[in-house]
PDB file of N, H, CA, C and O in Angstrom:
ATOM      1  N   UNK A   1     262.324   7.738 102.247  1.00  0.00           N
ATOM      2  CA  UNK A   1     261.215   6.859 102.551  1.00  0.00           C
ATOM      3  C   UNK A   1     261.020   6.737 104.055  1.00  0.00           C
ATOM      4  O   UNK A   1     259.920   6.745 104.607  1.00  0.00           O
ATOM      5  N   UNK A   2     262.267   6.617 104.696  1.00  0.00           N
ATOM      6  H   UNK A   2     263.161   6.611 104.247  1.00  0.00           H
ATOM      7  CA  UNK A   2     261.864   6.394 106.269  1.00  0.00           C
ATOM      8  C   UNK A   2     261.136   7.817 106.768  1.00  0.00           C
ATOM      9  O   UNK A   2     260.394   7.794 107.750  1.00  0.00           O
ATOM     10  N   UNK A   3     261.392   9.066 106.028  1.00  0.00           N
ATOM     11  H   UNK A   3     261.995   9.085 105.230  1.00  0.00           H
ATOM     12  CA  UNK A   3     261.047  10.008 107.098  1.00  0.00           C
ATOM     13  C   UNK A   3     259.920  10.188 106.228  1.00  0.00           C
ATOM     14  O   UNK A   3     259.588  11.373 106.207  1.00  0.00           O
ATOM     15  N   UNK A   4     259.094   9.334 105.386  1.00  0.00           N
ATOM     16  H   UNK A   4     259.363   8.371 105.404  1.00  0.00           H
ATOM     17  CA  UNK A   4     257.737   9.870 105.411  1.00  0.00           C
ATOM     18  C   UNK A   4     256.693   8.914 106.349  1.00  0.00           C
ATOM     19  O   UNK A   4     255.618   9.121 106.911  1.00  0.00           O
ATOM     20  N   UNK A   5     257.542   7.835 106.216  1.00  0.00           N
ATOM     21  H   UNK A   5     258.416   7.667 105.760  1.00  0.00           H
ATOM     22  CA  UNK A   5     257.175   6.650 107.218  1.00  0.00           C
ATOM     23  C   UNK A   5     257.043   7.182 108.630  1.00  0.00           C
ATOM     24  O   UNK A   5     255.949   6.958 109.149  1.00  0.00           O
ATOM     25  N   UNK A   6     258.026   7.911 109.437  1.00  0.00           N
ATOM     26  H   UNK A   6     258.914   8.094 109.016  1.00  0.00           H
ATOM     27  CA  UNK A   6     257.822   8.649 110.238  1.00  0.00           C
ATOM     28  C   UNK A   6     256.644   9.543 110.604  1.00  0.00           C
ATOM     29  O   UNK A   6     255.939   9.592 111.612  1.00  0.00           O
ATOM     30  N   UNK A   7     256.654  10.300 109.360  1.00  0.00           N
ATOM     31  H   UNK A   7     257.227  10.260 108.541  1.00  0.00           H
ATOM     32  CA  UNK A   7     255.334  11.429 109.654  1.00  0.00           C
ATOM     33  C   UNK A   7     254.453  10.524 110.105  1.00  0.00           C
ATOM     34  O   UNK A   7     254.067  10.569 111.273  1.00  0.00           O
ATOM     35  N   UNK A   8     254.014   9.569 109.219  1.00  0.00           N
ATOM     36  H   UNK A   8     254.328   9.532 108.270  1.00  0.00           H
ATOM     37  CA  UNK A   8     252.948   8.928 108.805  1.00  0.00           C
ATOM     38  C   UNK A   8     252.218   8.337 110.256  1.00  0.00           C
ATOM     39  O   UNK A   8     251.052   8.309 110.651  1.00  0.00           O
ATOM     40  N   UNK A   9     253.882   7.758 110.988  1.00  0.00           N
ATOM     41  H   UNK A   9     254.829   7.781 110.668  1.00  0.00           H
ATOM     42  CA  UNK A   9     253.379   6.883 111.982  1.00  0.00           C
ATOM     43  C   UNK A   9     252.978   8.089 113.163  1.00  0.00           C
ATOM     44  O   UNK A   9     252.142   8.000 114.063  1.00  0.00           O
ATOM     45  N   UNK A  10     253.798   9.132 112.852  1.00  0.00           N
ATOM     46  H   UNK A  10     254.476   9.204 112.121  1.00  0.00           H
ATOM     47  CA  UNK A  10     253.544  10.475 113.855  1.00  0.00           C
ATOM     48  C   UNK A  10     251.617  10.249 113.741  1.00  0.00           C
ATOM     49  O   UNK A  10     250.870   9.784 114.602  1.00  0.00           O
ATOM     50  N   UNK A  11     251.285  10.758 112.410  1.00  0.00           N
ATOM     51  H   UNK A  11     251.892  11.136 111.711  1.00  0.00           H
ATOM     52  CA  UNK A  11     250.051  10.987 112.540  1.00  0.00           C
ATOM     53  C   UNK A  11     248.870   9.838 113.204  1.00  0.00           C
ATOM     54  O   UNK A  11     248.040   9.977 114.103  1.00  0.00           O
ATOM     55  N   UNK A  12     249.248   8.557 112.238  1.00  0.00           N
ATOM     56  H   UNK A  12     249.922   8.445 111.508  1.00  0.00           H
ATOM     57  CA  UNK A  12     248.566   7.312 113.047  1.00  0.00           C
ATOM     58  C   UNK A  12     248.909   7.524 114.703  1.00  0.00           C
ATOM     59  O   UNK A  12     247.782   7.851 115.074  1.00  0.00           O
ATOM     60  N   UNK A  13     249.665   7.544 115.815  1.00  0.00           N
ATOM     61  H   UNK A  13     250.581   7.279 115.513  1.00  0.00           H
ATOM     62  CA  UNK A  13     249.759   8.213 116.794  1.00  0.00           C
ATOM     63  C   UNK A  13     248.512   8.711 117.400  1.00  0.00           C
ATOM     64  O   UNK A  13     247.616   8.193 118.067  1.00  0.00           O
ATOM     65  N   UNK A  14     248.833  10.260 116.800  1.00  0.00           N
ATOM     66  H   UNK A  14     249.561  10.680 116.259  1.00  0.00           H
ATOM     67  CA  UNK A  14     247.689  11.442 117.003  1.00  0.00           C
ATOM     68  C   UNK A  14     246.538  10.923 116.814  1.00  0.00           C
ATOM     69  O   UNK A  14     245.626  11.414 117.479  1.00  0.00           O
ATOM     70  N   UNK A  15     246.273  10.025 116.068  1.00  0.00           N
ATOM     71  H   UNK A  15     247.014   9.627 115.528  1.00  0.00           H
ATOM     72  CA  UNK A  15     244.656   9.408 116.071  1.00  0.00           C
ATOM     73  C   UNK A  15     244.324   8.339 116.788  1.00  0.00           C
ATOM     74  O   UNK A  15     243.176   7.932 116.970  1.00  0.00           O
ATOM     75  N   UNK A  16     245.664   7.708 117.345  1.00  0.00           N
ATOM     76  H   UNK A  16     246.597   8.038 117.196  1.00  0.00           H
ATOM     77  CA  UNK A  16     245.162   6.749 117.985  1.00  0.00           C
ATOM     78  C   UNK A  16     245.311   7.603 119.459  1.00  0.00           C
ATOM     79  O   UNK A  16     244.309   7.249 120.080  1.00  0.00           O
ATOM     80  N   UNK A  17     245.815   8.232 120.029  1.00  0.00           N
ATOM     81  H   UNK A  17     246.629   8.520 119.525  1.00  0.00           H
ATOM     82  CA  UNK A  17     245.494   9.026 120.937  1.00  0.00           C
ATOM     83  C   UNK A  17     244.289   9.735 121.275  1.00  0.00           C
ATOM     84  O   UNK A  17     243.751   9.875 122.373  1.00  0.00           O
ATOM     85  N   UNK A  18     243.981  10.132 120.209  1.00  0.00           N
ATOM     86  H   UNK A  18     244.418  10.019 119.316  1.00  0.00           H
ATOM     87  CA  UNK A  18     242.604  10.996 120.138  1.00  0.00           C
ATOM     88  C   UNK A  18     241.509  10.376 120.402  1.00  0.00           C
ATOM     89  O   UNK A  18     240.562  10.956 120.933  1.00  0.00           O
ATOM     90  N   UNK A  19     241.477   8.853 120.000  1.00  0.00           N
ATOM     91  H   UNK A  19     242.246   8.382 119.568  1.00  0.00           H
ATOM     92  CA  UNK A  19     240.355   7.764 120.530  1.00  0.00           C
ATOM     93  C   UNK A  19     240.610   7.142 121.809  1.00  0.00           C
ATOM     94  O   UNK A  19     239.718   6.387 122.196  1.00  0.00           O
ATOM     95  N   UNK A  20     241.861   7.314 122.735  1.00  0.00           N
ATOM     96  H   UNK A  20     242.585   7.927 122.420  1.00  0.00           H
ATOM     97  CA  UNK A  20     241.747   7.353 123.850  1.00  0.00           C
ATOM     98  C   UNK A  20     241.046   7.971 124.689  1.00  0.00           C
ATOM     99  O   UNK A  20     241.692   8.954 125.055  1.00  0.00           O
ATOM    100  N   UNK A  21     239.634   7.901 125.414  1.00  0.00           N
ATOM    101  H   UNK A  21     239.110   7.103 125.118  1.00  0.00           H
ATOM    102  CA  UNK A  21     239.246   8.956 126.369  1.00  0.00           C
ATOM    103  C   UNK A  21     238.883   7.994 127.665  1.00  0.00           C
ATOM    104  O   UNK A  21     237.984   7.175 127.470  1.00  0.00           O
ATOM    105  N   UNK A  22     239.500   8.020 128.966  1.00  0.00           N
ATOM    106  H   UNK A  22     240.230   8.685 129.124  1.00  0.00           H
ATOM    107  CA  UNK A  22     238.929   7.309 129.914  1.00  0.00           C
ATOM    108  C   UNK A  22     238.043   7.929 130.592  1.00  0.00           C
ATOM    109  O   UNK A  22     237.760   7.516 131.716  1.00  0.00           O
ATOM    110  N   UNK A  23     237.280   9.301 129.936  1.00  0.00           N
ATOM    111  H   UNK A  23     237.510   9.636 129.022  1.00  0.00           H
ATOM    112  CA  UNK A  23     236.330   9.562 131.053  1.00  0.00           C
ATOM    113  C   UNK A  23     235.091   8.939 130.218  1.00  0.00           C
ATOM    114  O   UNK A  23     234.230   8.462 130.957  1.00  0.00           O
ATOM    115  N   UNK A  24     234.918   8.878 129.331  1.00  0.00           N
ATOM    116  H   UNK A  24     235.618   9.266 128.731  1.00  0.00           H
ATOM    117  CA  UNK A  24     233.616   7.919 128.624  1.00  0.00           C
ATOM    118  C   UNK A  24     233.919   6.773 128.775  1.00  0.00           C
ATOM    119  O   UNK A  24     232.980   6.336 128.110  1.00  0.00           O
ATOM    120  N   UNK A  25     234.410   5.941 129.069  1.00  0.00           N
ATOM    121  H   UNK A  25     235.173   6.297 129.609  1.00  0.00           H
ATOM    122  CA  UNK A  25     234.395   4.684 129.532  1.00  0.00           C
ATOM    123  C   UNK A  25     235.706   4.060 129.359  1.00  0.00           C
ATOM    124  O   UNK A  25     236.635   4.518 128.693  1.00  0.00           O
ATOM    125  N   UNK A  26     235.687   2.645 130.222  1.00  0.00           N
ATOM    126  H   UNK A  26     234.933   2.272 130.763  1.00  0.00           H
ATOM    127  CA  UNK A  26     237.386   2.182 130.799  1.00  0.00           C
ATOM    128  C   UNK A  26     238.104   1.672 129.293  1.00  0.00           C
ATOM    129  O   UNK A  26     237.520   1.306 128.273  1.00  0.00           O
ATOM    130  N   UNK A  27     239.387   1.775 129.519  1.00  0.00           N
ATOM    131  H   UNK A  27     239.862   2.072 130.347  1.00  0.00           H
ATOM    132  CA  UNK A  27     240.321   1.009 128.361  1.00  0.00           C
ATOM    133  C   UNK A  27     239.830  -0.358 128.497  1.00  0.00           C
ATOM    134  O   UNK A  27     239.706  -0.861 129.614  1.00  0.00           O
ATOM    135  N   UNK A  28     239.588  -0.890 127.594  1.00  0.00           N
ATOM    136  H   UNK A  28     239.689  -0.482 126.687  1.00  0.00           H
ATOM    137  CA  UNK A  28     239.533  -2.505 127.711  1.00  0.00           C
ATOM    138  C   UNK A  28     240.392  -3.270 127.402  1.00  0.00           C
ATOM    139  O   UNK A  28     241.225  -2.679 126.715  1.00  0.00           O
ATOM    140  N   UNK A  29     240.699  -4.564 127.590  1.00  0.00           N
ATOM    141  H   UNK A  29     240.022  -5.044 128.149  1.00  0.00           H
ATOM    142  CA  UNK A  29     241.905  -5.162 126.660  1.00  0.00           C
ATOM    143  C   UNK A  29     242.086  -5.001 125.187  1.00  0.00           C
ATOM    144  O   UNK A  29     243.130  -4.805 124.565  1.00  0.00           O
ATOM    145  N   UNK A  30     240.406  -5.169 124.590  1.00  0.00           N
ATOM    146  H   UNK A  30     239.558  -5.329 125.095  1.00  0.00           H
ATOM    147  CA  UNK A  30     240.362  -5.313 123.437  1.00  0.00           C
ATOM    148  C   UNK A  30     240.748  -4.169 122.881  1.00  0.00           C
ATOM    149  O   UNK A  30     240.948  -4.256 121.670  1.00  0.00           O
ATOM    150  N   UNK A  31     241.017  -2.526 123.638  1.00  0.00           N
ATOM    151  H   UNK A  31     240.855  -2.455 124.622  1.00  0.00           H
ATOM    152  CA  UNK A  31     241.133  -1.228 122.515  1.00  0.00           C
ATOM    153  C   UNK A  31     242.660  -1.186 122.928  1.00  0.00           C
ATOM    154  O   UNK A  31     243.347  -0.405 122.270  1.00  0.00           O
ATOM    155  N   UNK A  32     243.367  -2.000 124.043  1.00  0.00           N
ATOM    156  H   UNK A  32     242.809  -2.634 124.577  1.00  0.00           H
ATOM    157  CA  UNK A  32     244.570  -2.095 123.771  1.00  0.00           C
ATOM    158  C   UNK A  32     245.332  -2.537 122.646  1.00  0.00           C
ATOM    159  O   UNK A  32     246.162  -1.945 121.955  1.00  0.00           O
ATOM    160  N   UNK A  33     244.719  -4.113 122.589  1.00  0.00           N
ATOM    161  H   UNK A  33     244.045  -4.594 123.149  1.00  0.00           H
ATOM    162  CA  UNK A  33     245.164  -4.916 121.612  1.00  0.00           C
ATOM    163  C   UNK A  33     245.564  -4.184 120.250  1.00  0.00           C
ATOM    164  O   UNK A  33     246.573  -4.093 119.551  1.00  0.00           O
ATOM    165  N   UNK A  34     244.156  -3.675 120.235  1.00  0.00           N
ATOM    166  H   UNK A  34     243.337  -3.749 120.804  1.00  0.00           H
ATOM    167  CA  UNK A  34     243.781  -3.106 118.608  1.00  0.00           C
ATOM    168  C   UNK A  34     244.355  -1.704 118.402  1.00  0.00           C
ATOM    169  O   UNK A  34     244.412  -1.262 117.255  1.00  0.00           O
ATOM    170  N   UNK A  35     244.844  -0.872 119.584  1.00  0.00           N
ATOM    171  H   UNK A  35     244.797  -1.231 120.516  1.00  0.00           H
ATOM    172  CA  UNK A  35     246.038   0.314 119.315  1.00  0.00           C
ATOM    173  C   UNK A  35     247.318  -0.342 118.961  1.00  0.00           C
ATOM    174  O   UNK A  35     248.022  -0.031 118.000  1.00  0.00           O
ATOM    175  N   UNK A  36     247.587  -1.396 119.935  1.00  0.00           N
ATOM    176  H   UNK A  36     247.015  -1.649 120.715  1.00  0.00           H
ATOM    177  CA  UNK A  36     248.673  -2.255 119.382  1.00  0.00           C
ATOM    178  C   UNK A  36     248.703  -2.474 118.164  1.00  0.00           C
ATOM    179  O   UNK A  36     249.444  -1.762 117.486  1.00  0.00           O
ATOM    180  N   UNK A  37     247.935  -3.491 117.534  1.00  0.00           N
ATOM    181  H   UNK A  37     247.333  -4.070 118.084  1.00  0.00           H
ATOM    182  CA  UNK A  37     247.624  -3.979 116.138  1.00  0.00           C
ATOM    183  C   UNK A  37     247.560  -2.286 115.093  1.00  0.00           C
ATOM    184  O   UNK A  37     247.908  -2.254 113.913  1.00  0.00           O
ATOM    185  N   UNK A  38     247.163  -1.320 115.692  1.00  0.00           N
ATOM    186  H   UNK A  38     246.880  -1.345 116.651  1.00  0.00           H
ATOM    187  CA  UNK A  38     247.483  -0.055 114.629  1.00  0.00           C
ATOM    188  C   UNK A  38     248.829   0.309 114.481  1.00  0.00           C
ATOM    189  O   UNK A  38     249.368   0.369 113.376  1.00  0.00           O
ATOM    190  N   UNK A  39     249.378   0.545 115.496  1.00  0.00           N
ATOM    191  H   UNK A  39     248.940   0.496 116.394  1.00  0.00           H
ATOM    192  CA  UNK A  39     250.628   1.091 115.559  1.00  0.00           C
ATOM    193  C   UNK A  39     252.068   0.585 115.477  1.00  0.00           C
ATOM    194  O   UNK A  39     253.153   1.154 115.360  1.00  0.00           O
ATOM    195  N   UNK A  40     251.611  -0.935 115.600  1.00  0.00           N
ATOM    196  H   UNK A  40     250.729  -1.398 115.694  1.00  0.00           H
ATOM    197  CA  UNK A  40     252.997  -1.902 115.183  1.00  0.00           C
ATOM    198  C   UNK A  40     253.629  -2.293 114.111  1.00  0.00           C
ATOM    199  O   UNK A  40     254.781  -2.716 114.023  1.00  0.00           O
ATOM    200  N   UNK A  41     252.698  -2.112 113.148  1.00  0.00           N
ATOM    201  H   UNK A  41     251.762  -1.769 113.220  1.00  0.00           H
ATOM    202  CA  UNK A  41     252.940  -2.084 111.388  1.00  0.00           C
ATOM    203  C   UNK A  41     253.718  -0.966 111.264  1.00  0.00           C
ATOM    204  O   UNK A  41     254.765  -1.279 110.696  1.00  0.00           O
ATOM    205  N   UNK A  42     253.662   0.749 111.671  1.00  0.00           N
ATOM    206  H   UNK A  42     252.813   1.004 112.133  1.00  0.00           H
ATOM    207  CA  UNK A  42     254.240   1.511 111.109  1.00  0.00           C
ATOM    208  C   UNK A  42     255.438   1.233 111.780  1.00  0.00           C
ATOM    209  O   UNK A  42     256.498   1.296 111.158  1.00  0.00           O
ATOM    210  N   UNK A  43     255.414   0.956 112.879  1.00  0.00           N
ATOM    211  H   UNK A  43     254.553   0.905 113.385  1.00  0.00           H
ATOM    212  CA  UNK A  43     256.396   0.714 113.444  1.00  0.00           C
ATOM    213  C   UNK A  43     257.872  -0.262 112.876  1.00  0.00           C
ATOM    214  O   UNK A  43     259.040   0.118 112.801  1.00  0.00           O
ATOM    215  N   UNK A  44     257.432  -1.256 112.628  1.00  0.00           N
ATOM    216  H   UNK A  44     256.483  -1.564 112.688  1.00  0.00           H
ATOM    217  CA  UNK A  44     258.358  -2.133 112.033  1.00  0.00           C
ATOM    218  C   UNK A  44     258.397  -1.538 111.111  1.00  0.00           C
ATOM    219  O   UNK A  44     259.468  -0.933 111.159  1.00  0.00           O
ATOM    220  N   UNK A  45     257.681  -1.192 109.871  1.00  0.00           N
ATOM    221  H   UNK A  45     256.811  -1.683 109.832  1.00  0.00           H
ATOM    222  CA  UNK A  45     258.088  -0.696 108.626  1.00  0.00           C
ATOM    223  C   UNK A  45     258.981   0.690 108.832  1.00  0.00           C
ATOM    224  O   UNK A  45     259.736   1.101 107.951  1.00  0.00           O
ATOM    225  N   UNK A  46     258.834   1.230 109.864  1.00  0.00           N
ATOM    226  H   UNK A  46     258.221   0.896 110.580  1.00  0.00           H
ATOM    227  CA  UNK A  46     259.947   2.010 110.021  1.00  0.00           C
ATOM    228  C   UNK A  46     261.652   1.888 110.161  1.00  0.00           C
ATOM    229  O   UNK A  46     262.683   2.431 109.766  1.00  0.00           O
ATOM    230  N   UNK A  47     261.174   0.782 111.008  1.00  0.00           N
ATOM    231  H   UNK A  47     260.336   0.341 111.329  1.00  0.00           H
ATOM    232  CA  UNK A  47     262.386  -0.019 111.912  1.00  0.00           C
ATOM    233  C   UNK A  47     263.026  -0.726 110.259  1.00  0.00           C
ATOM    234  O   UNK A  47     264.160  -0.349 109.966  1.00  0.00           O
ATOM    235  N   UNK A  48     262.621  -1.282 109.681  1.00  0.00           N
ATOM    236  H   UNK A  48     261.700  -1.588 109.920  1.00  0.00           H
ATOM    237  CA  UNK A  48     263.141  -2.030 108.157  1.00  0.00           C
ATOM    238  C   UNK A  48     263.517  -1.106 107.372  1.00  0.00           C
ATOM    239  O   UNK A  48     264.474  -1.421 106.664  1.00  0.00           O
ATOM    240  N   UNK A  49     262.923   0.408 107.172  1.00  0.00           N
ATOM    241  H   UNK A  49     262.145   0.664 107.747  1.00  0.00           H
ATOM    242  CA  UNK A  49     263.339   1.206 106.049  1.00  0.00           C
ATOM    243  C   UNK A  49     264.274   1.798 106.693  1.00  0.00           C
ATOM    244  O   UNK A  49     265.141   2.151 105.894  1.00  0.00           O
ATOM    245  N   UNK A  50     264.621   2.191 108.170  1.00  0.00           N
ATOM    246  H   UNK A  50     263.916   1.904 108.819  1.00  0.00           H
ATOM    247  CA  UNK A  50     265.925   2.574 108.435  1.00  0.00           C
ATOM    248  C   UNK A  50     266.983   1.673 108.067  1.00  0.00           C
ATOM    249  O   UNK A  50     267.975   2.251 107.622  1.00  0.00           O
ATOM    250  N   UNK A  51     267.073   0.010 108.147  1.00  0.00           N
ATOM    251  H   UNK A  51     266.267  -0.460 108.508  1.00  0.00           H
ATOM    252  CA  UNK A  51     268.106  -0.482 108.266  1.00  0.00           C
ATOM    253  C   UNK A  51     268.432  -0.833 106.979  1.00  0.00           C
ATOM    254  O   UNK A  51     269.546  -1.232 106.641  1.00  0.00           O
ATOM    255  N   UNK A  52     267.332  -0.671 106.135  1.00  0.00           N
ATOM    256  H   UNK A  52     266.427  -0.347 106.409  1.00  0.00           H
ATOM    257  CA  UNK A  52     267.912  -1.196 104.754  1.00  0.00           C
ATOM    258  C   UNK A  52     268.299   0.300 104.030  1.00  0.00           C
ATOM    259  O   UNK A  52     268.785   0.299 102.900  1.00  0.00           O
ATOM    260  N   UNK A  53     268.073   1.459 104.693  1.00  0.00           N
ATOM    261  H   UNK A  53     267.678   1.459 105.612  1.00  0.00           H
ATOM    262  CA  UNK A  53     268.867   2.732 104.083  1.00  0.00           C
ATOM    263  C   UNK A  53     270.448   2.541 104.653  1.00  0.00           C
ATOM    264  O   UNK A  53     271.420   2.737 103.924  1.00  0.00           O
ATOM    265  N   UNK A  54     270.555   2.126 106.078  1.00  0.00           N
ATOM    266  H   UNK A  54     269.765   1.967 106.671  1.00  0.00           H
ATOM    267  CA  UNK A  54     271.854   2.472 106.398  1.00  0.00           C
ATOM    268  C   UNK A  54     272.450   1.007 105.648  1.00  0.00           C
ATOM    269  O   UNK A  54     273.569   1.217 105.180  1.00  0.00           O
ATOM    270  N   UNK A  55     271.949  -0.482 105.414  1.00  0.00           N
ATOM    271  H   UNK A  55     271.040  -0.652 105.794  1.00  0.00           H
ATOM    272  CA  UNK A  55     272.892  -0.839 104.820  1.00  0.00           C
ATOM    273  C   UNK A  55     273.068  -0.296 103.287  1.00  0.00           C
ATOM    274  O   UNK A  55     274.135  -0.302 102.671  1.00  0.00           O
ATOM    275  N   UNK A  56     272.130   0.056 102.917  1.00  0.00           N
ATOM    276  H   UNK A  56     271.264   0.062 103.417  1.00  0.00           H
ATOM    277  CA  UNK A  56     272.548   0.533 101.550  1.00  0.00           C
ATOM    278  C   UNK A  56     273.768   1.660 101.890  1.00  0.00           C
ATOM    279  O   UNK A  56     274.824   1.786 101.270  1.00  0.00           O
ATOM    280  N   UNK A  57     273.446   2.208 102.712  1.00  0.00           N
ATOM    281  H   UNK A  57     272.588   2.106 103.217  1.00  0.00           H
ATOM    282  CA  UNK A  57     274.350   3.406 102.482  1.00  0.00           C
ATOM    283  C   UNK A  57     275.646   3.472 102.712  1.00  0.00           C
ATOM    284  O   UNK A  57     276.418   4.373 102.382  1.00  0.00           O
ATOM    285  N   UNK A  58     276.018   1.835 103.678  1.00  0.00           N
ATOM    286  H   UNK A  58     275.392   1.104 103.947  1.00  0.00           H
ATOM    287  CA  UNK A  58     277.271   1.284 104.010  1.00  0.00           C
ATOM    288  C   UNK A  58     278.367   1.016 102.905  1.00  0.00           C
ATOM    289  O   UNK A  58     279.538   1.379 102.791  1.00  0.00           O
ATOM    290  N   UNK A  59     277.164  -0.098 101.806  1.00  0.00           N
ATOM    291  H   UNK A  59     276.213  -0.393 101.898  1.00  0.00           H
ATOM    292  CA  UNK A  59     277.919  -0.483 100.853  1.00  0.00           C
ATOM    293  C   UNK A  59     278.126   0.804  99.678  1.00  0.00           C
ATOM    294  O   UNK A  59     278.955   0.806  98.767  1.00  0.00           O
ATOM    295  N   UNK A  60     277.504   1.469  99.873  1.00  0.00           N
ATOM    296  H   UNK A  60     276.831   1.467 100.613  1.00  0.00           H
ATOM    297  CA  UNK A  60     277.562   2.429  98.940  1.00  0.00           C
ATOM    298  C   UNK A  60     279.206   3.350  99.062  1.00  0.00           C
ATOM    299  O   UNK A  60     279.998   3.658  98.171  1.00  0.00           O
ATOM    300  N   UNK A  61     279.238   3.534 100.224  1.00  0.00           N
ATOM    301  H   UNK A  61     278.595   3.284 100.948  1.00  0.00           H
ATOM    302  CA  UNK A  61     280.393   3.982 101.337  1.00  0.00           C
ATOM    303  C   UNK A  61     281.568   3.318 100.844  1.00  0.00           C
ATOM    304  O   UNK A  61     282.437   3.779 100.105  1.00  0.00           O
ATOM    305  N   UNK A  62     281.479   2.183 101.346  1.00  0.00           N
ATOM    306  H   UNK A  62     280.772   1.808 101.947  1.00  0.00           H
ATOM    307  CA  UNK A  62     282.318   1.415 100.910  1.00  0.00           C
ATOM    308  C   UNK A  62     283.031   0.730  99.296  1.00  0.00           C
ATOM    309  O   UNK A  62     284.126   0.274  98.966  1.00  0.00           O
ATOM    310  N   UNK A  63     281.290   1.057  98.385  1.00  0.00           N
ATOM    311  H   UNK A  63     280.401   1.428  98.652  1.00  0.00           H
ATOM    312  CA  UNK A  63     282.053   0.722  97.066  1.00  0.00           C
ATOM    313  C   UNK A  63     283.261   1.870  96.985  1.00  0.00           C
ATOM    314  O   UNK A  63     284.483   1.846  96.838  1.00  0.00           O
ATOM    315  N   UNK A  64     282.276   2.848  97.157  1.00  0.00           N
ATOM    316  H   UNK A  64     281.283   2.868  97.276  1.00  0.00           H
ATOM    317  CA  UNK A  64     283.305   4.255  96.574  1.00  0.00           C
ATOM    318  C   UNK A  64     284.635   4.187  97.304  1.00  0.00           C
ATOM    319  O   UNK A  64     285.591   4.198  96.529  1.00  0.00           O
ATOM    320  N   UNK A  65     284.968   4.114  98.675  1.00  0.00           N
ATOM    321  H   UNK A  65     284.191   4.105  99.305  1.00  0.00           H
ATOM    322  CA  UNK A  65     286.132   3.998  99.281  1.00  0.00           C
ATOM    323  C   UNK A  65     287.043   3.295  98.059  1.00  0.00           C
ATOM    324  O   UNK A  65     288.108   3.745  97.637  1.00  0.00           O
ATOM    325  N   UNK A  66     286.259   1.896  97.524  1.00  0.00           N
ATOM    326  H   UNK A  66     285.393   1.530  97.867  1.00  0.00           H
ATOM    327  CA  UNK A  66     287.456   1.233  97.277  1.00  0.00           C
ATOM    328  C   UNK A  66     287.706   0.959  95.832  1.00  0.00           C
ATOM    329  O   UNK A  66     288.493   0.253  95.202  1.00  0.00           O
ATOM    330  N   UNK A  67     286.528   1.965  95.485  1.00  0.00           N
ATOM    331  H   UNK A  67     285.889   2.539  95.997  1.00  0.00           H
ATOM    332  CA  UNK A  67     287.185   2.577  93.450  1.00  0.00           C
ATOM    333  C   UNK A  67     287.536   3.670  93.713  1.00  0.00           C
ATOM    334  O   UNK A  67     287.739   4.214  92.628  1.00  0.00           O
ATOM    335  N   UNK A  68     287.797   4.537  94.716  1.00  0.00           N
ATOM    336  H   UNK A  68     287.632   4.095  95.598  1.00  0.00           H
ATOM    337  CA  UNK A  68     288.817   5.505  94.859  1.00  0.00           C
ATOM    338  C   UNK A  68     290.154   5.370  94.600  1.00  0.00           C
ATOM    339  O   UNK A  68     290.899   5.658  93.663  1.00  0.00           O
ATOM    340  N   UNK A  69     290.311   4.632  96.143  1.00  0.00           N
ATOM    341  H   UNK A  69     289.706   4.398  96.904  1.00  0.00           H
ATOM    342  CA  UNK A  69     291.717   3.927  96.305  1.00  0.00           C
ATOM    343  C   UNK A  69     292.254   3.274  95.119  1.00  0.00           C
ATOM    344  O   UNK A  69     293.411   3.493  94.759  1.00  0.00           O
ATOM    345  N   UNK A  70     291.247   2.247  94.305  1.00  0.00           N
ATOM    346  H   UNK A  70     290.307   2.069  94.597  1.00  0.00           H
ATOM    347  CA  UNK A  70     292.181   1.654  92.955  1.00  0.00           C
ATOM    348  C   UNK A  70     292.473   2.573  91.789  1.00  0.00           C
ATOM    349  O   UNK A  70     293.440   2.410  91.044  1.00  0.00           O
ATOM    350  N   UNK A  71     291.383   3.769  91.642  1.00  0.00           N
ATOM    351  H   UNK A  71     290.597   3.901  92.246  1.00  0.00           H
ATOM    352  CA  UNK A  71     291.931   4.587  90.333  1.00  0.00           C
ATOM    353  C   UNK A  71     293.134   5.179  90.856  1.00  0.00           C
ATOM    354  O   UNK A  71     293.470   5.251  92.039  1.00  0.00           O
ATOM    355  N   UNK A  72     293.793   5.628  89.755  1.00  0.00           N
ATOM    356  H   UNK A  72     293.521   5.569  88.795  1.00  0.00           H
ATOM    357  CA  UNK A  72     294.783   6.700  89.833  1.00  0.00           C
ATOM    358  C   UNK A  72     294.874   7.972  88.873  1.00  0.00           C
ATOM    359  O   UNK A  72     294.750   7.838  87.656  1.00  0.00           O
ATOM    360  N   UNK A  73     295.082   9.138  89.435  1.00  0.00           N
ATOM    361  H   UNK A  73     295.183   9.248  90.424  1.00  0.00           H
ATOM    362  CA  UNK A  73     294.394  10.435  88.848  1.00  0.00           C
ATOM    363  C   UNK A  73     295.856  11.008  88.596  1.00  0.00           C
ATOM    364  O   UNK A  73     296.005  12.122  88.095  1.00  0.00           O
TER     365      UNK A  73
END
């Protein structure tokens, strides 16, 4: 999930770049704001699906460590 989240925000990026042009006229606050307001959603949702993979993947780590250690083979 995070690395489609990735692409995704890759591409949102590329488009919000692409509507950057300062030779047709100046950045304003307002097309700041509103690149902001595009690009901060993927952002966090990135930032959340990494951390809830690595804690999953902690405890996951860790169950197994410690039904290893208790079976005996």
């Amino acid at each position: 999930m995070a690395g489609v989240l990735g692409i995704y925000s890759l591409i949102i990026a590329i488009i919000i770049g692409t509507r950057i042009n300062p030779k047709a006229k100046s950045y304003c606050l307002f097309d700041g704001y509103a690149h902001l307001s595009y690009g901060l959603p993927y952002g966090l949702a990135g930032v959340s699906t990494s951390m809830a993979i690595g804690i999953v993947g902690d405890a996951g780590v860790r169950y197994n460590h410690s039904f290893q250690s208790q079976s005996s083979i």
